[in-house]
Backbone as a ProteinNet text record, in pm:
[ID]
protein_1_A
[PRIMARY]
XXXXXXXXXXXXXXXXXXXXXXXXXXXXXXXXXXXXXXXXXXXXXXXXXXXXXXXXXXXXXXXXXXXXXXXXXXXXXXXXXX
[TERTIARY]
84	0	87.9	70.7	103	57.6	136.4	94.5	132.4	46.1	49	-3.5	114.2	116.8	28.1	-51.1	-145.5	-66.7	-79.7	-6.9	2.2	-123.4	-109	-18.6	-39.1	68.7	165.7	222.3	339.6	395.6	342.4	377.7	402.6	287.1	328.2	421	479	554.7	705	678.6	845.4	862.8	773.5	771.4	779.3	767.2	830.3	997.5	1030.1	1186.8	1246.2	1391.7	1426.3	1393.7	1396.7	1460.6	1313.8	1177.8	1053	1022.5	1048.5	1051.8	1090.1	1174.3	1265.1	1176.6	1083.8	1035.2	907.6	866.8	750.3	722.3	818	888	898.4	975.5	970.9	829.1	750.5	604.5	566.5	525.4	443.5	508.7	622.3	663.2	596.5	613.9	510.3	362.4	330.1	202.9	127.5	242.3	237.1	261.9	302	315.2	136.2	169	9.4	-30.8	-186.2	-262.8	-349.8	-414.2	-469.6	-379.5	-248.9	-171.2	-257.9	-178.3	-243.4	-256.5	-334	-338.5	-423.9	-464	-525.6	-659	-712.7	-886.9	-916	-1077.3	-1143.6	-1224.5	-1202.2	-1262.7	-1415.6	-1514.9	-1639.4	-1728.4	-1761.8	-1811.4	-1739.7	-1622.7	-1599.8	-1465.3	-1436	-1360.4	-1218.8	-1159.5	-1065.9	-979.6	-849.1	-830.9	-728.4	-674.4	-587.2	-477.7	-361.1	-260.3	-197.6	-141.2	-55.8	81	151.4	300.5	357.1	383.6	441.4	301.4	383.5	235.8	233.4	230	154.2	81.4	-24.2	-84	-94.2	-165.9	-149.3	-269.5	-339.3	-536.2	-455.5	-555.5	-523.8	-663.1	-661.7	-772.5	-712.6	-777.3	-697.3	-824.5	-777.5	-885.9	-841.7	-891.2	-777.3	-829.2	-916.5	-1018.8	-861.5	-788.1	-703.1	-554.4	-560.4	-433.6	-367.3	-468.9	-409.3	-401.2	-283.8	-313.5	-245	-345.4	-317.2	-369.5	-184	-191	-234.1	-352.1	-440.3	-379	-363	-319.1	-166.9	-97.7	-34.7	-8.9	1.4	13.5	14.9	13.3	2.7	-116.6	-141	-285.3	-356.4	-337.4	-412.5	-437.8	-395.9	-407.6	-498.6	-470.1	-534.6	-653.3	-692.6	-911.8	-953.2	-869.4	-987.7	-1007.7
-119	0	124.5	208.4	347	478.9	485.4	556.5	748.8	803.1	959	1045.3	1143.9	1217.9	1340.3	1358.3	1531.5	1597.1	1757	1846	1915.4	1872.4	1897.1	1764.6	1633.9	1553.2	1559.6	1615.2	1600.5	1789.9	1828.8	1966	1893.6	1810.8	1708.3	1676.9	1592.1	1480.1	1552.6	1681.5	1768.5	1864.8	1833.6	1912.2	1787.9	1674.4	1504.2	1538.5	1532.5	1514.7	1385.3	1415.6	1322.5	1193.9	1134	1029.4	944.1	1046.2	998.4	970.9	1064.6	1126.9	970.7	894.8	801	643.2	661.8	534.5	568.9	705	681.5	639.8	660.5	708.2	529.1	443.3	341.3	238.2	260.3	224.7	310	362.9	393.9	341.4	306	208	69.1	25.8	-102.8	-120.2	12.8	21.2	30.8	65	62.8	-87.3	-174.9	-309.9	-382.4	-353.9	-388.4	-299	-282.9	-151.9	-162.7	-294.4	-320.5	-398.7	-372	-436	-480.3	-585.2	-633.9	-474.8	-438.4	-321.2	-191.4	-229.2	-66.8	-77.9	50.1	22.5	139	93.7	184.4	298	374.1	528.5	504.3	499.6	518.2	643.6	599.6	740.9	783.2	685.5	758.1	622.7	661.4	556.1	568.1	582.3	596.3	497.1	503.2	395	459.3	407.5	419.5	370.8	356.8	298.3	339.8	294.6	367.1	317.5	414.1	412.7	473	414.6	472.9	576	743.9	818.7	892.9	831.8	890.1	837.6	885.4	781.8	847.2	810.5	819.3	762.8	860.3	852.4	866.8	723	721.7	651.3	686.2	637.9	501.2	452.5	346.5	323.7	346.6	293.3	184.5	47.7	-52.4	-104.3	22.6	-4.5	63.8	154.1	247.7	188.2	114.7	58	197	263.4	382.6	420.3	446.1	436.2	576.8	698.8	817.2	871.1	935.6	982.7	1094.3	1096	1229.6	1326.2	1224.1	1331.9	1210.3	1241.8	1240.5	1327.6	1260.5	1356.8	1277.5	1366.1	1329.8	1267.3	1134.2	1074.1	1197.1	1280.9	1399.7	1521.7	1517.3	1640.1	1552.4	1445.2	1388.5	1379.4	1403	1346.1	1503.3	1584.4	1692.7	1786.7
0	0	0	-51.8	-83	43.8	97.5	227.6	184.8	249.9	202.3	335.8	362.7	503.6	408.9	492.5	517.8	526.7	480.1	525.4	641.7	738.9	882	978.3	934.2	976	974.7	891	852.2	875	937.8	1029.6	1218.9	1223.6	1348	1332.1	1228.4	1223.3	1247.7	1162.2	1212.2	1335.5	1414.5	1570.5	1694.7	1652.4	1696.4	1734.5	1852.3	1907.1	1783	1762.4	1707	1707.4	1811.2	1889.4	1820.3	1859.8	1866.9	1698.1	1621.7	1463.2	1441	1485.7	1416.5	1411.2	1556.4	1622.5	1513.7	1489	1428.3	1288.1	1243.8	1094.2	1079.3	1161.7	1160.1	1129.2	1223	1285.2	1137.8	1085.5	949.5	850.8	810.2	730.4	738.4	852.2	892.4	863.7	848	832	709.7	590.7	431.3	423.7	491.4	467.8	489.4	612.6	723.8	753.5	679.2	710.4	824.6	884.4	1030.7	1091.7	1212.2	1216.4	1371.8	1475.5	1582.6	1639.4	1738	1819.6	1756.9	1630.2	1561.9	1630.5	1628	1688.4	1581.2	1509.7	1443	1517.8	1460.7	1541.6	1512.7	1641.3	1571.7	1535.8	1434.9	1371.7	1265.3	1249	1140.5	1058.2	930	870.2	899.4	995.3	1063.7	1164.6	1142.4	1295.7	1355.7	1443.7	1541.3	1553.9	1588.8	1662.1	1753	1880.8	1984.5	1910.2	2006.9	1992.5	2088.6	2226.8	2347.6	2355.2	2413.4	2404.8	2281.9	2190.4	2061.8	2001.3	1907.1	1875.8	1714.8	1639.7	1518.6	1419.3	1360.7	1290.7	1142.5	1100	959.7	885.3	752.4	726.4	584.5	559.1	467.2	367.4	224.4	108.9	57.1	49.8	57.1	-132.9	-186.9	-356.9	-398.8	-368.5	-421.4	-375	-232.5	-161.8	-96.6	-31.6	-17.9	132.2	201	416.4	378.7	444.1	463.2	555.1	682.1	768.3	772.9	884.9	893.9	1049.4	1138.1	1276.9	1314.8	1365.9	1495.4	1590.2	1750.4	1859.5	1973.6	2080.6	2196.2	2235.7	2340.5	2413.9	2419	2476.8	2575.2	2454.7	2344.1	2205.3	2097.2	2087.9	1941.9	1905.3	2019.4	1955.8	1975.5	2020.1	2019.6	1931.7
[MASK]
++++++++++++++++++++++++++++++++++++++++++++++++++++++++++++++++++++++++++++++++++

């Protein structure tokens, strides 16, 4: 699958400490492989899912007619849903 960062993600994605930038950067590669990997939960209400990653978590939506997983938010537990 063909994975594609938002232009608000990917304003997240470069305000991520290195260290974190690297673990996540990792973990979304995995995720162009496996688009529901063990641990995702679907957002209800909407076509969306989830994954944690330490405390970040990370909303993506996946069209699997197109093969397409595009990151919509990353952030903090306590910033992301609101």
């Amino acid at each position: 699958m063909n994975l594609i960062v938002k232009k608000s993600a990917e304003r997240e994605l470069r305000a991520l400490p290195q260290q974190d930038l690297r673990r996540v950067t990792e973990r979304l590669q995995r995720l162009s492989h496996n688009a529901r990997p063990p641990g995702c939960d679907k957002l209800s209400g909407h076509d969306q899912y989830r994954i944690r990653h330490g405390d970040d978590r990370m909303v993506y939506a996946i069209d699997d007619a197109a093969r397409v997983v595009t990151l919509v938010k990353i952030g903090r537990r306590r910033d992301i849903h609101r």
